[in-house]
DSSP file (Angstrom, degrees, kcal/mol; ACC not computed):
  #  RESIDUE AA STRUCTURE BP1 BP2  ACC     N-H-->O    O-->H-N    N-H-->O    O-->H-N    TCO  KAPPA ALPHA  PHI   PSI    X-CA   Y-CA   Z-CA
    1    1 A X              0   0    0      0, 0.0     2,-0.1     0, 0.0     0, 0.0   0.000 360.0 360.0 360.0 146.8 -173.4  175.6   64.3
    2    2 A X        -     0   0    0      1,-0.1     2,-0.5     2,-0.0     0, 0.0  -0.366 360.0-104.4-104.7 172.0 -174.1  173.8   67.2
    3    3 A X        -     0   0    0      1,-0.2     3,-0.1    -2,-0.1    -1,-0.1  -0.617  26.5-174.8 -79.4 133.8 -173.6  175.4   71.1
    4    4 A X  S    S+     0   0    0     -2,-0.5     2,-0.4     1,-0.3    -1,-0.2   0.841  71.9  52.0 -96.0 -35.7 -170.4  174.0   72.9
    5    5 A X  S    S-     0   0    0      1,-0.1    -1,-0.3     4,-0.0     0, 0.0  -0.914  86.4-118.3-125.5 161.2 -171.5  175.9   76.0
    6    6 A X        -     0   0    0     -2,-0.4     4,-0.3    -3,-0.1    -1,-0.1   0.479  20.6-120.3 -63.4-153.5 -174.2  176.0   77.7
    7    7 A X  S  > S+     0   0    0      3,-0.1     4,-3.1     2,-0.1     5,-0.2   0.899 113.3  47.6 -83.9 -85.6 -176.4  179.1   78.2
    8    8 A X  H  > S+     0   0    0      2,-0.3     4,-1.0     1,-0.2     5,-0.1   0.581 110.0  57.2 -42.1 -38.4 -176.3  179.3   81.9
    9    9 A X  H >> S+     0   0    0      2,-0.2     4,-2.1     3,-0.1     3,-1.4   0.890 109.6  47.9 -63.3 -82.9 -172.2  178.8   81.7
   10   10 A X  H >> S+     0   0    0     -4,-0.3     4,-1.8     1,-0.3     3,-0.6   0.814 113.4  40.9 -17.7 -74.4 -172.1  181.8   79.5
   11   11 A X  H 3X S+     0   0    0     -4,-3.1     4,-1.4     1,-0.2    -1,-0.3   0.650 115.1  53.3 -71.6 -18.4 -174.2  184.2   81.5
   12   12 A X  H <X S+     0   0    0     -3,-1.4     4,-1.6    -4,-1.0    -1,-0.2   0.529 117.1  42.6 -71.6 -15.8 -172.4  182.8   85.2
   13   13 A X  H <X S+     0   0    0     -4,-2.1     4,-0.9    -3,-0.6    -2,-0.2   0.916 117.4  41.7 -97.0 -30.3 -169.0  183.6   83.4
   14   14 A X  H  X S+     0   0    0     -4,-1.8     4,-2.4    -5,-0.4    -2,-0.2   1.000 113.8  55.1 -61.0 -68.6 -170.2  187.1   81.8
   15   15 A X  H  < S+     0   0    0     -4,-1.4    -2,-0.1     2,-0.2    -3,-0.1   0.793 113.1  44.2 -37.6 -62.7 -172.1  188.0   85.3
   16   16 A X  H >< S+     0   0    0     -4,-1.6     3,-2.1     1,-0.2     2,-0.8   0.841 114.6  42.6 -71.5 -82.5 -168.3  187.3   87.3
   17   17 A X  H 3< S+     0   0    0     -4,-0.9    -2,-0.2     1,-0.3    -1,-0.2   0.742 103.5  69.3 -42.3 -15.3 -165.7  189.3   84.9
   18   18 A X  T 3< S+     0   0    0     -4,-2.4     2,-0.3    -2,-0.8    -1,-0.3   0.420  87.3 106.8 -87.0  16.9 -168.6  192.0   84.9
   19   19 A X  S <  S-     0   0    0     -3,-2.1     5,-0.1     1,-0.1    -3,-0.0  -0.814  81.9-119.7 -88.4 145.9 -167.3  192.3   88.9
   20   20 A X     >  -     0   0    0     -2,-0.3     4,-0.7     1,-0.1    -1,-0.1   0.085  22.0-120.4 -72.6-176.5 -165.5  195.1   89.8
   21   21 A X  T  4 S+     0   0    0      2,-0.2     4,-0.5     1,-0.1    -1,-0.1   0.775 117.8  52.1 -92.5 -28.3 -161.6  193.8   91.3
   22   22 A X  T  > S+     0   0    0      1,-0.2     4,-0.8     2,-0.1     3,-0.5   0.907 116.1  37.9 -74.5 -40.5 -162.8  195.6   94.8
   23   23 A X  H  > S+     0   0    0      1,-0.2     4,-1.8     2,-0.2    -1,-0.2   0.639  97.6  72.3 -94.5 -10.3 -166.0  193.7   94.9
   24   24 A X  H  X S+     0   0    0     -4,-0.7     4,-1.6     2,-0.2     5,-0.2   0.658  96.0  56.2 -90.2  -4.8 -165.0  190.2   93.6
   25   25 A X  H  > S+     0   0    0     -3,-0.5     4,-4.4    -4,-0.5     3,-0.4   0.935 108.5  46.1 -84.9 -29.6 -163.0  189.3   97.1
   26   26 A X  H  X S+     0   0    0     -4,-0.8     4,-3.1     2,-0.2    -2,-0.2   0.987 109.3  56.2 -65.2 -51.1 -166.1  190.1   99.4
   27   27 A X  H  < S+     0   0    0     -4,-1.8    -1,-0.2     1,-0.2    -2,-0.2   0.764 110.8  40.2 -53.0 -40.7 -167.9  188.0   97.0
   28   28 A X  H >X S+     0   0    0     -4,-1.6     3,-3.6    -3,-0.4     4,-1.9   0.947 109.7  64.9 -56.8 -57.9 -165.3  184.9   97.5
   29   29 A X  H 3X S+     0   0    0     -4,-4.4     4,-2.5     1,-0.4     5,-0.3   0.866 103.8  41.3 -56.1 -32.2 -165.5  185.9  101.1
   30   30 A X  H 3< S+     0   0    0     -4,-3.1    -1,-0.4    -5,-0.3    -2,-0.2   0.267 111.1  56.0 -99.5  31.5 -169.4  185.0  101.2
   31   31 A X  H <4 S+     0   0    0     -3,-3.6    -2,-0.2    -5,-0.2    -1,-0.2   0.514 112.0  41.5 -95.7 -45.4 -168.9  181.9   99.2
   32   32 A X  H  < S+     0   0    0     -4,-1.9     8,-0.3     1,-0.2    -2,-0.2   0.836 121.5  45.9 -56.3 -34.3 -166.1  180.5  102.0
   33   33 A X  S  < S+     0   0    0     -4,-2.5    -1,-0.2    -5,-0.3    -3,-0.1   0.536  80.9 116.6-100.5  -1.7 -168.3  181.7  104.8
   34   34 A X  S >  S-     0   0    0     -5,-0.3     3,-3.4     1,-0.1     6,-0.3  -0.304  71.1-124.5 -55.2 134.5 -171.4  180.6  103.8
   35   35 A X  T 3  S+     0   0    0      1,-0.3    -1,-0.1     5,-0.1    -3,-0.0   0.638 115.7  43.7 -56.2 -12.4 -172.8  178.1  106.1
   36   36 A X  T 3  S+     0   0    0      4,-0.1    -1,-0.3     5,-0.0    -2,-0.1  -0.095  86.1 139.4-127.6  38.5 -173.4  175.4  103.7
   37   37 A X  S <> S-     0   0    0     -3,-3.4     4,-3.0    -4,-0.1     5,-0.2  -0.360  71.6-108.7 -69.2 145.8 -169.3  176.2  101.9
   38   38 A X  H  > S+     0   0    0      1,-0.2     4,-0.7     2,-0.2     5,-0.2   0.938 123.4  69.9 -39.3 -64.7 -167.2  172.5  101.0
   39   39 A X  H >> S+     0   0    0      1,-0.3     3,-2.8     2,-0.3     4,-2.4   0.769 101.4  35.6 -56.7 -62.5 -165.3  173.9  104.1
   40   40 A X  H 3> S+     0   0    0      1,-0.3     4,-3.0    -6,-0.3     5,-0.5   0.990 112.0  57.7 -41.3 -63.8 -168.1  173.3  106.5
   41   41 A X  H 3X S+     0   0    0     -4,-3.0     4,-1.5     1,-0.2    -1,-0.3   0.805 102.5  58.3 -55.4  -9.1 -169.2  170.4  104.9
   42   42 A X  H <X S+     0   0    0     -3,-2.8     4,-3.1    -4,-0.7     5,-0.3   0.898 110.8  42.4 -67.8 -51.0 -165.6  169.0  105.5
   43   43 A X  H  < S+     0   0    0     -4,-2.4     4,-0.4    72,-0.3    -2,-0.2   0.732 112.5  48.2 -76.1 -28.6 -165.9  169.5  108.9
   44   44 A X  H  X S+     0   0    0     -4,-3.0     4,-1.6    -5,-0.3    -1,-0.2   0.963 115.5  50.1 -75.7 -55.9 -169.4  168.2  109.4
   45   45 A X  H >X S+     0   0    0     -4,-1.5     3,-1.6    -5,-0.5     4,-1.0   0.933 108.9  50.9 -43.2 -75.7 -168.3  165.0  107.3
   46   46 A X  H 3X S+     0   0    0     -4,-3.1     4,-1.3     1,-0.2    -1,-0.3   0.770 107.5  49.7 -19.5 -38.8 -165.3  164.5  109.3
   47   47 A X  H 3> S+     0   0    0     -4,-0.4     4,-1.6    -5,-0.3    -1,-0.2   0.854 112.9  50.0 -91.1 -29.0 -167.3  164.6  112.8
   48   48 A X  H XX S+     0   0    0     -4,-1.6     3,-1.0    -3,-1.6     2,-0.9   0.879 107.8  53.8 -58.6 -93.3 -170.0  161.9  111.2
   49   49 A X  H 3< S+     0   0    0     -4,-1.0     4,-0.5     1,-0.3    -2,-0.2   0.436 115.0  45.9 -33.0 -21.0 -166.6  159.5  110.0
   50   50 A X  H >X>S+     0   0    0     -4,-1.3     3,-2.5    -2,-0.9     4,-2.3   0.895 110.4  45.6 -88.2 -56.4 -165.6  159.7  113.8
   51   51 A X  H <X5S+     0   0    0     -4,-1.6     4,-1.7    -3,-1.0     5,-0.3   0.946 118.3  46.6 -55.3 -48.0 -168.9  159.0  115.6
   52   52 A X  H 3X5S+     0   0    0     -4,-0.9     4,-2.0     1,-0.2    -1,-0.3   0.817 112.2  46.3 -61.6 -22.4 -169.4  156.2  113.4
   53   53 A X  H <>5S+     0   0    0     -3,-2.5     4,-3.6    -4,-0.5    -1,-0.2   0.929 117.8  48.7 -74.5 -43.4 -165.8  154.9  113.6
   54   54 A X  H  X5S+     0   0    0     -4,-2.3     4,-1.5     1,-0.3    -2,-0.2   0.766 114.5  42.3 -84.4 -18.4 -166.3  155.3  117.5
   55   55 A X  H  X<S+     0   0    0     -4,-1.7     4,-1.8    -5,-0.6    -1,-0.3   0.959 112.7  50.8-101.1 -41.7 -169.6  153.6  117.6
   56   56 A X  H  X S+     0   0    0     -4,-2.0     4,-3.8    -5,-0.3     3,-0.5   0.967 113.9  48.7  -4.2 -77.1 -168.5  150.9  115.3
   57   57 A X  H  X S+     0   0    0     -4,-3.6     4,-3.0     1,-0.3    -2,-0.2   0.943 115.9  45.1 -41.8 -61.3 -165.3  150.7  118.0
   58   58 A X  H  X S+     0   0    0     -4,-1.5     4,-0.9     1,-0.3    -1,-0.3   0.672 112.8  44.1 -81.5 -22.5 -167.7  150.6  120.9
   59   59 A X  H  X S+     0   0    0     -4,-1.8     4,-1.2    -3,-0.5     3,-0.3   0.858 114.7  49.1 -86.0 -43.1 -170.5  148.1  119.8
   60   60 A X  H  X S+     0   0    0     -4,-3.8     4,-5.6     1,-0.2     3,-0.3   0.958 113.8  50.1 -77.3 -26.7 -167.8  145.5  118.4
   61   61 A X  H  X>S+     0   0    0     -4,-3.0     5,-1.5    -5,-0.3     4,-0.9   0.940 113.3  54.7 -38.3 -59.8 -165.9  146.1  122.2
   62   62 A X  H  <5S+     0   0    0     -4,-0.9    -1,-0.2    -3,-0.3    -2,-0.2   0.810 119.6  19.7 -23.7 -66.5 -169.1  145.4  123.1
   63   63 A X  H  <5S+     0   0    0     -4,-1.2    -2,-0.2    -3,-0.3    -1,-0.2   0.837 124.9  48.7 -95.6 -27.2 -169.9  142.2  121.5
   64   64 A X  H  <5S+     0   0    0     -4,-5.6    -3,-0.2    -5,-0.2    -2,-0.1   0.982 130.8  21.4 -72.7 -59.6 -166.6  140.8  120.7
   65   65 A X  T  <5S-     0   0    0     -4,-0.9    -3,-0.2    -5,-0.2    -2,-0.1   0.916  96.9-129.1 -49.3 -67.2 -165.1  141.5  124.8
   66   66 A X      < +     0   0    0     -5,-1.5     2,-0.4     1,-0.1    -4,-0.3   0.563  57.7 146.6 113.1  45.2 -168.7  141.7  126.5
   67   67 A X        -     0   0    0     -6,-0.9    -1,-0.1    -5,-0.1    -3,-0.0  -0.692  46.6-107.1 -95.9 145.0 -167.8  145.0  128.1
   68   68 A X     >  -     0   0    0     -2,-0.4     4,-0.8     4,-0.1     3,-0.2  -0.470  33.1 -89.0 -85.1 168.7 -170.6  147.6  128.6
   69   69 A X  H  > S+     0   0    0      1,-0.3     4,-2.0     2,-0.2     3,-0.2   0.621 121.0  42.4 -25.9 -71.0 -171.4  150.5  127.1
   70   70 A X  H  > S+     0   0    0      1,-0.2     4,-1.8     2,-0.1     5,-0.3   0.930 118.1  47.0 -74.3 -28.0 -169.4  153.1  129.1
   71   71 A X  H  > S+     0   0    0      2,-0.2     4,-0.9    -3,-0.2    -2,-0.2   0.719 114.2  46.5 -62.9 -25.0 -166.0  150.8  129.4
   72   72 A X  H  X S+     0   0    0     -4,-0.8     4,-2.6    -3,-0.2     3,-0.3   0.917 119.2  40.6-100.5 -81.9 -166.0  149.8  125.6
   73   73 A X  H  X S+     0   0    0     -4,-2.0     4,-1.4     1,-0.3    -2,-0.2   0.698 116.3  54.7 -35.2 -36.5 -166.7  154.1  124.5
   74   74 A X  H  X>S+     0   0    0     -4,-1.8     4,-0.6     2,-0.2     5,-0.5   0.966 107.4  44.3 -79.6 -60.4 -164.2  154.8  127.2
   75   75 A X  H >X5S+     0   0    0     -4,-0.9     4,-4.4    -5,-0.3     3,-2.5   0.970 115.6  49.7 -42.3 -54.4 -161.4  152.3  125.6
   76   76 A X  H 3X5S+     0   0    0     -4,-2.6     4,-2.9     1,-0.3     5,-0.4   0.966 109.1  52.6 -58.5 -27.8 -162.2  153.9  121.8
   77   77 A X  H 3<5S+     0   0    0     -4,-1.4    -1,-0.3     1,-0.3    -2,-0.2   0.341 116.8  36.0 -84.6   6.2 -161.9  157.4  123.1
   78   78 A X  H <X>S+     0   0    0     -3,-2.5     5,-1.3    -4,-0.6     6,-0.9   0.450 120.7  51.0-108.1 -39.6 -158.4  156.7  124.7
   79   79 A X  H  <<S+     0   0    0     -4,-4.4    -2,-0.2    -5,-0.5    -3,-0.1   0.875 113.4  43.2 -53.5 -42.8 -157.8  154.5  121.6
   80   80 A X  T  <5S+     0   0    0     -4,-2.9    -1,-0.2    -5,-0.3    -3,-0.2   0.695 108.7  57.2 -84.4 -40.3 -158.8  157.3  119.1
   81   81 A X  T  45S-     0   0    0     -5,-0.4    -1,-0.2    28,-0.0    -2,-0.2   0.535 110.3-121.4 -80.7  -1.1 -156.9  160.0  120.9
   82   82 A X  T  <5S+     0   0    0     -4,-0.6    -3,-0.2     1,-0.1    -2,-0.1   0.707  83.4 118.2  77.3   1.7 -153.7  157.9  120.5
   83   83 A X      < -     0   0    0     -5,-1.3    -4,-0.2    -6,-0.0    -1,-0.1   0.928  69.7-133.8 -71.9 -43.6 -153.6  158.0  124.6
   84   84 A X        -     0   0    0     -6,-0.9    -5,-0.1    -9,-0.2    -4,-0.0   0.611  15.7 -98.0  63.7 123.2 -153.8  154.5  125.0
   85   85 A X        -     0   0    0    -10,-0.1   -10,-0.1     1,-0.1    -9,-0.0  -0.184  12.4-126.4 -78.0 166.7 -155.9  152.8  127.1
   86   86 A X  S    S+     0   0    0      1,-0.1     2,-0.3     2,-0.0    -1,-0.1   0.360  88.7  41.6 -87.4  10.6 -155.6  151.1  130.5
   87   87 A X  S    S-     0   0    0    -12,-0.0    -1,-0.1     2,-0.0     2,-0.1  -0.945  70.8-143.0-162.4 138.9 -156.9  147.8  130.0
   88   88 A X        -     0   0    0     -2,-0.3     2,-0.4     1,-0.0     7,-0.0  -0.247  31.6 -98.8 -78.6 158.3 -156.3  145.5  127.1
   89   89 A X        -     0   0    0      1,-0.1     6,-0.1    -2,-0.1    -1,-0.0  -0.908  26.8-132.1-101.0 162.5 -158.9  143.1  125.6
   90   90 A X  S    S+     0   0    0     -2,-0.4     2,-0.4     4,-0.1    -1,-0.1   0.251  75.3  49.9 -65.4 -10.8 -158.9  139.7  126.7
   91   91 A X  S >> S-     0   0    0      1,-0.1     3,-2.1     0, 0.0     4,-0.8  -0.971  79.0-116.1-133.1 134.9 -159.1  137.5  123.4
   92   92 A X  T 34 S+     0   0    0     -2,-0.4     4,-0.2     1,-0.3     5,-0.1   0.471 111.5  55.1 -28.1 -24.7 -157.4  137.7  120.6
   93   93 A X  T 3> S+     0   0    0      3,-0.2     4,-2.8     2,-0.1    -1,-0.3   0.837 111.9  58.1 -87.7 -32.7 -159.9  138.6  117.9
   94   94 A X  H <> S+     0   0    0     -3,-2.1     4,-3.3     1,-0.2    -2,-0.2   0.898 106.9  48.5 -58.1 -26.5 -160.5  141.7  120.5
   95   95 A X  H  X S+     0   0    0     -4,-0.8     4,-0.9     2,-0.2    -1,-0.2   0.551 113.5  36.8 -92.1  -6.3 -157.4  142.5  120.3
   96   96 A X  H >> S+     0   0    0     -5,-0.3     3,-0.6    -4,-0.2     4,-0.6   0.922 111.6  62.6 -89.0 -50.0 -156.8  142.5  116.5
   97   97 A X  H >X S+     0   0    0     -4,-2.8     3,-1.8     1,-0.3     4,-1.5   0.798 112.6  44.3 -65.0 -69.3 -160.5  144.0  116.5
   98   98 A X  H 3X S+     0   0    0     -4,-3.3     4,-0.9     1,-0.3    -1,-0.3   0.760 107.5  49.9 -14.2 -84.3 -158.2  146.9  118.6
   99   99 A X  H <X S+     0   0    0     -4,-0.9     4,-1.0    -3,-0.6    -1,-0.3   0.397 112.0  51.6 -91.0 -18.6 -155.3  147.2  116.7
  100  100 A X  H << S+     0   0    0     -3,-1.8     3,-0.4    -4,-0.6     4,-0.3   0.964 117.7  37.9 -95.4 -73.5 -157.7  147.7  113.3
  101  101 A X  H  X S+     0   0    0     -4,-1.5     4,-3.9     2,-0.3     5,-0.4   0.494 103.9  71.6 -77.1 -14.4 -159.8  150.5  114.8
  102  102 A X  H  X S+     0   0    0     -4,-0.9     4,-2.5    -5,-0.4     3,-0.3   0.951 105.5  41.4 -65.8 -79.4 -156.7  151.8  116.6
  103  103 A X  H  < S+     0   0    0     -4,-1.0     4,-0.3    -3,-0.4    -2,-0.3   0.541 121.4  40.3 -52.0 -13.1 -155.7  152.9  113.0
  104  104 A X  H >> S+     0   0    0     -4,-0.3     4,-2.5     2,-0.1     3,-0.5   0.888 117.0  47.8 -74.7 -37.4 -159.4  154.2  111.9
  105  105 A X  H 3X S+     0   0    0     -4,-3.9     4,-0.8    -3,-0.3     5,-0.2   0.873 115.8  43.8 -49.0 -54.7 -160.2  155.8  115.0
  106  106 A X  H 3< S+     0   0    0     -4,-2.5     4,-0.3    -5,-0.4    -1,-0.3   0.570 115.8  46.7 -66.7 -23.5 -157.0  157.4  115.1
  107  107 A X  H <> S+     0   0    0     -3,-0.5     4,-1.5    -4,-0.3    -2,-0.2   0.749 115.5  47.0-104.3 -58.0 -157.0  158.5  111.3
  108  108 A X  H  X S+     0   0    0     -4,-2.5     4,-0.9     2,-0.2    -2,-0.2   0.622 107.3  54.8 -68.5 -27.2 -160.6  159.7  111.6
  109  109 A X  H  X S+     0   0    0     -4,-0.8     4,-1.3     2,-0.2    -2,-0.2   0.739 111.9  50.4 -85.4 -20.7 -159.8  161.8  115.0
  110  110 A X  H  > S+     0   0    0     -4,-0.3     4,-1.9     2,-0.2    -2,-0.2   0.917 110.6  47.1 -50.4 -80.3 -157.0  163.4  112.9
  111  111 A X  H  X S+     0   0    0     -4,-1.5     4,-1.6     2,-0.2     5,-0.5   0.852 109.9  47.8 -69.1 -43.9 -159.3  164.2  110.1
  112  112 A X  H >X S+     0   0    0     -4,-0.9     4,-1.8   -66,-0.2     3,-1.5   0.922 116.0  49.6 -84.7 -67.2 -162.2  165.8  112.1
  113  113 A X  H >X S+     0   0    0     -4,-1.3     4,-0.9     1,-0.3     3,-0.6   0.696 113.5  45.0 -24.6 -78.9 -159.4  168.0  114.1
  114  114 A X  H 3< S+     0   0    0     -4,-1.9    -1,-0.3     1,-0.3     4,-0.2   0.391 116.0  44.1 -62.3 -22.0 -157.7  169.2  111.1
  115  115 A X  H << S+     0   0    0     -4,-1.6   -72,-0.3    -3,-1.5     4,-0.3   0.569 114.9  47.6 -85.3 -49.2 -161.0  170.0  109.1
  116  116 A X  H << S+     0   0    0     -4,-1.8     2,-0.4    -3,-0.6     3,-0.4   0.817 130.9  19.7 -75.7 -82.4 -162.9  171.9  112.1
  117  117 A X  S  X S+     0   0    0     -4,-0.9     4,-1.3     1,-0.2    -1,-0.2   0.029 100.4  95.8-105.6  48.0 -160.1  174.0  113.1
  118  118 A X  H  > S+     0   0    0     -2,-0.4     4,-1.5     2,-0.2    -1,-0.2   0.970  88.1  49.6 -20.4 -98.0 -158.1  173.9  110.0
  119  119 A X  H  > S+     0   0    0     -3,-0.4     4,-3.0    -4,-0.3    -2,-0.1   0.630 109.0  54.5  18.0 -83.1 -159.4  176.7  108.9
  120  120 A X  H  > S+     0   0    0     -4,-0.3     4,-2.1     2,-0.2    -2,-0.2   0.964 107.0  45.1 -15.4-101.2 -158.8  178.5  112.2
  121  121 A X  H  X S+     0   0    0     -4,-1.3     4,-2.1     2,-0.2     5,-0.3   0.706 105.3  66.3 -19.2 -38.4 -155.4  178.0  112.6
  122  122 A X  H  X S+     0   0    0     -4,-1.5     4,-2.2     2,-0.2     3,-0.2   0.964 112.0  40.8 -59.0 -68.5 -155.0  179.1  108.5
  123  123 A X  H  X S+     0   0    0     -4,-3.0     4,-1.2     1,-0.3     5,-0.5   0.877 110.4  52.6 -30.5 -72.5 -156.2  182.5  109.9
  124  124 A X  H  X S+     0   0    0     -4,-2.1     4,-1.2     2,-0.2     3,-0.5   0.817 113.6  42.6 -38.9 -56.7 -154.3  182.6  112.9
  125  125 A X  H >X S+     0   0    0     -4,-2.1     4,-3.1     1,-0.2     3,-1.2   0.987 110.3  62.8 -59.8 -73.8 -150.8  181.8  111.0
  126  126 A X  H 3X S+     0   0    0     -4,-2.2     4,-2.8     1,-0.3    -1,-0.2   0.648 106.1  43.9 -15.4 -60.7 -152.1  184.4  108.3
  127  127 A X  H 3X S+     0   0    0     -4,-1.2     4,-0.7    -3,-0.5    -1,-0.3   0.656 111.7  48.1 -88.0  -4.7 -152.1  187.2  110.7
  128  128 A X  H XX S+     0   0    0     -4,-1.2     4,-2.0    -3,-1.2     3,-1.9   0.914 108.4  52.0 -75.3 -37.6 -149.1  186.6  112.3
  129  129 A X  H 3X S+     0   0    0     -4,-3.1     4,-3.1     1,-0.3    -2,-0.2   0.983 117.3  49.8 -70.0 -50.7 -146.9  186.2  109.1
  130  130 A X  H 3X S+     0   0    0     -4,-2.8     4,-1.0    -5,-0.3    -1,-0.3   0.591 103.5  53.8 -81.4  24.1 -148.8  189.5  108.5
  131  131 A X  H <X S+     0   0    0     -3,-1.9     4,-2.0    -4,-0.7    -2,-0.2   0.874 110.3  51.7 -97.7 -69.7 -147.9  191.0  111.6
  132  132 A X  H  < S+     0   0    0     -4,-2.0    -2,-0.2     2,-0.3    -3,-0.1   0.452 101.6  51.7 -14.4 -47.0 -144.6  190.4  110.8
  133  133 A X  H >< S+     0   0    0     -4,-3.1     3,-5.8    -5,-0.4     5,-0.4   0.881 111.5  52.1 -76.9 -86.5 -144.2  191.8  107.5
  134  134 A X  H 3X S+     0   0    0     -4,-1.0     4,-0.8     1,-0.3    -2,-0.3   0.544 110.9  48.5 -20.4 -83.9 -145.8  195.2  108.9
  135  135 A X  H 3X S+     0   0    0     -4,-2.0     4,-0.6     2,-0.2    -1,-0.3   0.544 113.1  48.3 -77.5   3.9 -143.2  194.9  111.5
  136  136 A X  H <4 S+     0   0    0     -3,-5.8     2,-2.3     1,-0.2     4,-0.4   0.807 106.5  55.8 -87.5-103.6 -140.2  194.2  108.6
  137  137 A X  H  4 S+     0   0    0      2,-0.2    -2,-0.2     1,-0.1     5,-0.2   0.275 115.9  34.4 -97.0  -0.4 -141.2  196.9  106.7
  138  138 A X  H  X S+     0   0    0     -2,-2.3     4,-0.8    -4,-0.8     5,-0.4   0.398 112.8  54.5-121.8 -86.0 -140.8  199.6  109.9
  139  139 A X  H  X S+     0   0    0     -4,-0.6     4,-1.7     1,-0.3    -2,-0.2   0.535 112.7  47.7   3.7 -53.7 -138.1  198.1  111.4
  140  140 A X  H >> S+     0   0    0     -4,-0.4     3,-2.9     2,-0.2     4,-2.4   0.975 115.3  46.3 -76.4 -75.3 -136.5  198.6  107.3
  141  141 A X  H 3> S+     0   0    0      1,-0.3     4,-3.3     2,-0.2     5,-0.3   0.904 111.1  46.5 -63.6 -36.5 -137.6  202.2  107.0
  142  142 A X  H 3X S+     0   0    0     -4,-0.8     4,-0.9     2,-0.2    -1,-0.3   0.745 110.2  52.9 -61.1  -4.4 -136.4  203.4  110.4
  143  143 A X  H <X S+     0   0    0     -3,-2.9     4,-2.9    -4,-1.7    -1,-0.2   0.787 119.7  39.4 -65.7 -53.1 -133.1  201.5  109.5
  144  144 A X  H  < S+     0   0    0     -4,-2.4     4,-0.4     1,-0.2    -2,-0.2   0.894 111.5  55.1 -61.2 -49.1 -133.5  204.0  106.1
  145  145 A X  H >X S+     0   0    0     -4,-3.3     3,-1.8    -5,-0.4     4,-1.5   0.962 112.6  40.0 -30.2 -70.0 -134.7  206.8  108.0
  146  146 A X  H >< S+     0   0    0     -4,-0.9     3,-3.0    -5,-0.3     6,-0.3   0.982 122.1  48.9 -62.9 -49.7 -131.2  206.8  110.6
  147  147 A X  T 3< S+     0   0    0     -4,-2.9    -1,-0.3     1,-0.2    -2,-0.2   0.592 111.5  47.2 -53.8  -5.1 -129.2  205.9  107.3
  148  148 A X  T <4 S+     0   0    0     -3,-1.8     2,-0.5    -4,-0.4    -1,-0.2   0.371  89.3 102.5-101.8 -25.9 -130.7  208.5  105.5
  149  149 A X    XX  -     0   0    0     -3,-3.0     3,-0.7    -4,-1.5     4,-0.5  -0.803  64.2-144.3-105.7 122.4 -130.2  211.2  108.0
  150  150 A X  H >> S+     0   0    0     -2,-0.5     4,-0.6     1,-0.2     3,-0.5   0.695  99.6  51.9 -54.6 -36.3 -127.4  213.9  107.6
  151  151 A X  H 34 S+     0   0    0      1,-0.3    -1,-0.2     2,-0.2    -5,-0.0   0.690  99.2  70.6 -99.7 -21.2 -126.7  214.1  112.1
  152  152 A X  H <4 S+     0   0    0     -3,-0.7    -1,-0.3    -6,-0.3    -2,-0.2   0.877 104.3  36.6 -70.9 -23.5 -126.3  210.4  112.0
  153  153 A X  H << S+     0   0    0     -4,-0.5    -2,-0.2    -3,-0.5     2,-0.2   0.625  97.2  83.1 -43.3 -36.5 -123.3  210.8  110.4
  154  154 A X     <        0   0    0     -4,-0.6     0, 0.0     1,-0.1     0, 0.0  -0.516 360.0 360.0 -83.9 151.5 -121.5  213.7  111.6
  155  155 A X              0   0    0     -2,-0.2    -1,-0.1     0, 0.0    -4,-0.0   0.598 360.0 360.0-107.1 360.0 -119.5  213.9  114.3
């Protein structure tokens, strides 16, 4: 009878269920935090897809407009932050050229924000909501506690 899975499948699948319940979250935990986790690589990816959009941006500024270096990098980096810049370009193919890179720039500055401190923010929310439960769950038994209690009653 022939094998349907492989070896190496088997023994990775035996290897996790033979983790204890206590030990298999730390284990996740050093897969998420590992330096070279999808998560990282999201973020890394992201932060290439902007310098290249933005160097893209700033060499066609360059060639289509003739504006130097820093004035053409200055324009994507207001362009890219959605700020809008203070000077327009002056011919029409710059200014479609604009209007195209307005929507990568912007898409891509987006992406690398949301990817670096994604993550972050996940956390942050996480311990508030559970900051929050704790403080529902006293809040409920001293409400249970007063109801509970024979001298709150009496008069």
């Amino acid at each position: 009878m022939p094998r349907l899975v492989s070896k190496a499948i088997t023994t990775r699948t035996l290897r996790l269920s033979g983790y204890e319940k206590e030990e298999l979250p730390s284990r996740l935990s050093e897969i998420v935090h590992h330096p070279l986790s999808p998560f990282t690589k999201r973020a890394f990816y992201a932060i290439v897809v902007l310098a290249i959009v933005m160097a893209v941006g700033t060499v066609g500024l360059m060639v289509i407009e003739g504006w130097g270096l820093v004035a053409s990098f200055y324009f994507m980096a207001l362009l890219a932050t959605a700020e809008g810049p203070a000077a327009t370009p002056a011919t029409d193919v710059g200014k479609i050229f604009a209007a195209i890179m307005a929507f990568f720039s912007i898409g891509a500055a987006i992406s690398a924000m949301t990817f670096t401190f994604g993550p972050l923010f996940g956390s942050v929310l996480k311990e508030g909501v559970r900051y929050f439960e704790k403080e529902e769950e006293r809040v409920k038994d001293r409400l249970e506690q007063k109801s509970s209690d024979p001298k709150a009653h009496s008069c």
